[in-house]
N, C-alpha and C positions, 0 to 999 in steps of 0.2 A: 497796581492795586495796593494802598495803605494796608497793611495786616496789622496794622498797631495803631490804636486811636488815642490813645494815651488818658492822661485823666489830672484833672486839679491838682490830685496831690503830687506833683513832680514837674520841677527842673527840667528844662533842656539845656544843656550845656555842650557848647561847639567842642567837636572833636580835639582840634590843636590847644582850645584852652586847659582843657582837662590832661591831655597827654603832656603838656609842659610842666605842668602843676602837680602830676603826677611821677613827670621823673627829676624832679626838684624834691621833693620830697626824702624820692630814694638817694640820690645823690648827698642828701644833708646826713643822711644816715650811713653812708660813708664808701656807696658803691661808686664804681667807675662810671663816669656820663653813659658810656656804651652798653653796662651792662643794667644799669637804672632805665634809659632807653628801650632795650629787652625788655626788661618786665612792665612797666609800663606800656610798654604795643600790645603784648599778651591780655589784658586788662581791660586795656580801653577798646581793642578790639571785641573781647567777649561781650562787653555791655553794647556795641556799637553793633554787634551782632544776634542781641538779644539775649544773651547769656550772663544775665547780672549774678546769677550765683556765683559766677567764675569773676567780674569784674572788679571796680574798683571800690566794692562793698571789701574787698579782701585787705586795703591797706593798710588798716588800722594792725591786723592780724598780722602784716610781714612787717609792718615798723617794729612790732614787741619781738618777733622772731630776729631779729636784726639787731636792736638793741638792748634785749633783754634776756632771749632765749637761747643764745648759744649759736645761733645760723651768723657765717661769717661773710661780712659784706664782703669783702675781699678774696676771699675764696676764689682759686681760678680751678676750672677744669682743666683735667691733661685723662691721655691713655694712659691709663693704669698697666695695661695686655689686650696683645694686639697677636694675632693671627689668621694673614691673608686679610680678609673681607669680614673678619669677628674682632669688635674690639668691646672692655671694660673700659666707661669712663669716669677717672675719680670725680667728681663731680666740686671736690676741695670746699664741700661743705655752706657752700652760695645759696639762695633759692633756687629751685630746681629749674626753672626756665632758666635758667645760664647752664645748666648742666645739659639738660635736652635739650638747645637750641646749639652746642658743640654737638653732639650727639650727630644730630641733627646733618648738619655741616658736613661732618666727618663720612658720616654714611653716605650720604649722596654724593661727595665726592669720590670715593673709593668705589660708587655703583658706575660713576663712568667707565671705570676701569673694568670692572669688575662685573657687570652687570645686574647686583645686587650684594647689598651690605647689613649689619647688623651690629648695630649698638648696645651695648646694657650699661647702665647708669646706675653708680653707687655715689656713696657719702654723698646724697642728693635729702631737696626737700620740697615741703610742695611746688606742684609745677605749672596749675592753673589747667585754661582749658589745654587737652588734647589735639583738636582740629586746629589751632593754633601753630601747633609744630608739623602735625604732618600737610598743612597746606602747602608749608615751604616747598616741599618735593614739585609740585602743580610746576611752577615754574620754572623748572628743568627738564619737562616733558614725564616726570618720572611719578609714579605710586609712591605716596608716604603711610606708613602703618605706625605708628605707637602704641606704647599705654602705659598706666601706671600703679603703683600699689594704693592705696589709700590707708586711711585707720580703719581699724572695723566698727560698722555700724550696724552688719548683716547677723543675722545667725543660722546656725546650718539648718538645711532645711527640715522642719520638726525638733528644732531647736529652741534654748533662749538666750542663750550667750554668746555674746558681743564677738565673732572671733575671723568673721571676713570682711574686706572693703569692697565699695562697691565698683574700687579699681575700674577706671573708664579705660575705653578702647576709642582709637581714631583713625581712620583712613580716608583717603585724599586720594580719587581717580580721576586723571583729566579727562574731559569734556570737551566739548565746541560749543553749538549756538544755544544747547538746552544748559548750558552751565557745567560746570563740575561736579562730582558724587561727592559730598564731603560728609560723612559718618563721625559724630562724635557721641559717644554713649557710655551711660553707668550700667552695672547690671541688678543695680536698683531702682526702684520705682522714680524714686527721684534723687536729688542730688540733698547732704546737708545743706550748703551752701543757700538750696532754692528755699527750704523749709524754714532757714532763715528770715529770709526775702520776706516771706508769708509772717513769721511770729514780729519784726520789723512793722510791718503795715496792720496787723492786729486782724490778717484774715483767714479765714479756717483755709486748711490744706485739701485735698480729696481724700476723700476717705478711704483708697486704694492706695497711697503712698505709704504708711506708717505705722507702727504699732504703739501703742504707750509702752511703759515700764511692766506690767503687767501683761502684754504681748495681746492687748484685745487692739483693734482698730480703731483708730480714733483720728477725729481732724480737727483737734486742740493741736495750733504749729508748737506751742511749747513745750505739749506732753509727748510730742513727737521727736523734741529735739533731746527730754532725756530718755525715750524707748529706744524700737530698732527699726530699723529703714526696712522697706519690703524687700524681696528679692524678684527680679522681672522671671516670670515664666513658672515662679515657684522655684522649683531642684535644677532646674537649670539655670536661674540667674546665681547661685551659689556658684556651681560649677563653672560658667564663667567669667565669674567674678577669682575663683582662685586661680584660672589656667592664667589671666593678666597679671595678675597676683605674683606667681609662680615664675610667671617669664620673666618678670622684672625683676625681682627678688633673688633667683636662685641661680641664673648665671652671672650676676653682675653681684653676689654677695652679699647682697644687705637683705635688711631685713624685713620678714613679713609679718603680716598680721599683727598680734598682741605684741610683736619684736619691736615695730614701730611706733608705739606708743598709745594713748585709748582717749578715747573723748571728754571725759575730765579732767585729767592732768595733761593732756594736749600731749603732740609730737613729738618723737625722742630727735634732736637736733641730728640733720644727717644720715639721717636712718630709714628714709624715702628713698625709693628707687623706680629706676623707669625705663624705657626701651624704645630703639627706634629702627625702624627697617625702609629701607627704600630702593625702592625697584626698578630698575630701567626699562622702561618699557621699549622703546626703541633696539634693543638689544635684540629681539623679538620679534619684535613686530613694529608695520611702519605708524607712525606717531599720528598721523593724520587718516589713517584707516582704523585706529581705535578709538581716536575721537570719535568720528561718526557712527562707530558701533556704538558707544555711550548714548551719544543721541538716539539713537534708536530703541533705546533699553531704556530711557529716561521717557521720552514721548510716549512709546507704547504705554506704560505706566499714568502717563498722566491724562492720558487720552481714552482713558481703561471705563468700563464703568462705574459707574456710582451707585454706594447703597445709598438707601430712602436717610434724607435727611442731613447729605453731604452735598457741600458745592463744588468744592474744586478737593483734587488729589495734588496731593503734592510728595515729590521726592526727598531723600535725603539730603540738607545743606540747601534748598530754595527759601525757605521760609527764613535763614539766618542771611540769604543773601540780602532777596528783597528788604530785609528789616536794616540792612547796611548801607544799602543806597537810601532808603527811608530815613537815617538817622543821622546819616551825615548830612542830608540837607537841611534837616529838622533840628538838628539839634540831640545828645543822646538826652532821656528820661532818665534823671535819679532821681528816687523819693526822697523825702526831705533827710529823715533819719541817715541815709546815705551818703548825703551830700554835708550835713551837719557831722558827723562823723568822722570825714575826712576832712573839712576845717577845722578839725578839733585839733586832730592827729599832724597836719600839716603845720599848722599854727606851734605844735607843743614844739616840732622840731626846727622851728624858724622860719619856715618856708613861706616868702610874699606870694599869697594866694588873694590880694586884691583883686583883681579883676572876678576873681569867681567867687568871692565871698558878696560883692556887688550884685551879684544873680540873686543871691539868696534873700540879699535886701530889696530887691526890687519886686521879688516875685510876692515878698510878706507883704510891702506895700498897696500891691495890685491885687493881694487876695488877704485881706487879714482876715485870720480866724474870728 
């Protein structure tokens, strides 16, 4: 079943063109093939998975942070401190997906041994989607957990000041034939990122995401992007917005909240941090009798009833799947701003993006305003 019908204003643009085009970019900006490669799958996979906040709407923002803002392309990660099955990794100042994808690595390596590991990531910076990294674990039979700090965009609860992020959390449970659990979440109503997406295409937000600058509700995306994001739950998305917060910040050093910079004057370089945990499930228990448990936790849920006026239930990580097998036959959807955007940005730093500048001409052609 299509879950995405798509619409006029947007681009389908084939997977591999976009991801070449997009690690050329990073590449011209002065990162390693390997580690332009990284950041570009994190990217292209989120829009290929529905998560255009997270995707290649982001490039324009890590080329300034690259060469303009102090984030070093060159940057490599190492262990900073390491004890048993706990490590800090310096992250050497990179985008944060080269820092969580060692991170990464390093953890689930060490949970062979060890039958679970833990990471905390400093001198890091943003790191894109979450489910991203802890998929990796899927494929070693093993649980991936992360998450990360963000800026703040929350305020305590009964607050008005700007002073938690909405710090997403992700985890990654294997599965058999109903799929895998894959959990990626803010503990905001929505993400910056998507509220974007919305002021981008000129259409109102829900009126449950946002507050304007005066703290009333509002579904103006722009008076939403200079207010404060909601908090999921009320007192509890605060709360879990700082314990992710907290875990990534305060054993791996770096900084939280108003430490790491604020949404006007943007990102202190390096001052993101983030974590990752991975679990051996086989250590445990056998790998093919927890699959089937899944499935059986996943079906019962989807087989569950329905209230009046829903069709289908769906679990956590199915709707970004279906939408992944959907897009890569189809093509991914960027709105135009999107795609104009990153030929802007790609063009400033050299990068031959003919072939995909060609989409854009063809598709004016075929629908001019």
């Amino acid at each position: 079943m299509a879950l995405y019908p798509g619409t006029e204003n947007e681009v389908r643009v084939p997977r591999e063109l976009l991801h070449g085009a997009v690690v050329e970019v990073f590449s011209l900006c002065g990162m390693a093939h390997g580690d332009a490669n990284t950041v570009a799958g994190s990217l292209i996979e989120a829009d290929l998975r529905g998560i255009h906040s997270h995707g290649v709407l982001r490039v324009p923002d890590y080329v300034g942070k690259l060469r303009h803002e102090g984030v070093d392309p060159v940057g490599r990660p190492r262990i900073a401190k390491e004890f048993g099955n706990l490590a800090v990794v310096d992250g050497g100042n990179n985008l944060g997906q080269i820092s969580l994808m060692f991170a990464a690595q390093w953890s689930i390596a060490k949970a062979k041994e060890a039958g679970i590991a833990f990471a905390a990531v400093s001198n890091s910076n943003h790191a894109g989607t979450m489910e991203y990294f802890a998929r990796r674990a899927l494929a070693e039979d093993m649980i991936g957990i992360c998450g990360t700090n963000a800026l703040p965009t929350m305020a305590p609860w009964g607050g008005k000041d700007k002073l938690v992020g909405i710090n997403p959390l992700g985890v990654a449970i294997p599965g058999g034939s109903e799929g895998d659990f894959v959990l990626d979440i803010a503990f905001g109503e929505t993400a910056h990122g998507k509220i974007r997406v919305f002021a981008q295409k000129g259409e109102p937000i829900p009126e449950t995401w946002a507050y304007d600058a005066d703290g009333k509700s509002t579904t103006d995306a722009v008076a939403a992007l200079e207010g404060l994001i909601r908090p999921v739950g009320g007192h509890k998305g605060v709360g879990m917005g700082m314990a992710v917060g907290m875990l990534s910040a305060l054993i791996s050093g770096s900084g939280y909240g108003t430490e790491t910079g604020n949404m006007v004057d943007g990102p202190f370089p390096g001052r993101d941090s983030q974590f990752f945990v991975a679990i051996n499930v086989a250590a445990l228990q056998d790998i093919d009798d927890v699959r089937g448990r899944s499935d059986k936790i996943l079906s019962e849920i989807k087989k569950s009833g329905r209230a009046a006026g829903t069709d289908r239930l769906f679990v956590p990580g199915e709707i970004e799947a279906s939408l992944e097998a959907q897009f890569q036959d189809e093509g991914i959807p960027l709105n135009d701003e999107t795609l104009n955007d990153l030929l802007k940005i790609a063009q400033s730093v050299g990068a031959n993006v003919e072939q995909l500048d060609e989409l854009v001409v063809s598709r004016t052609n075929n629908h001019p305003s």
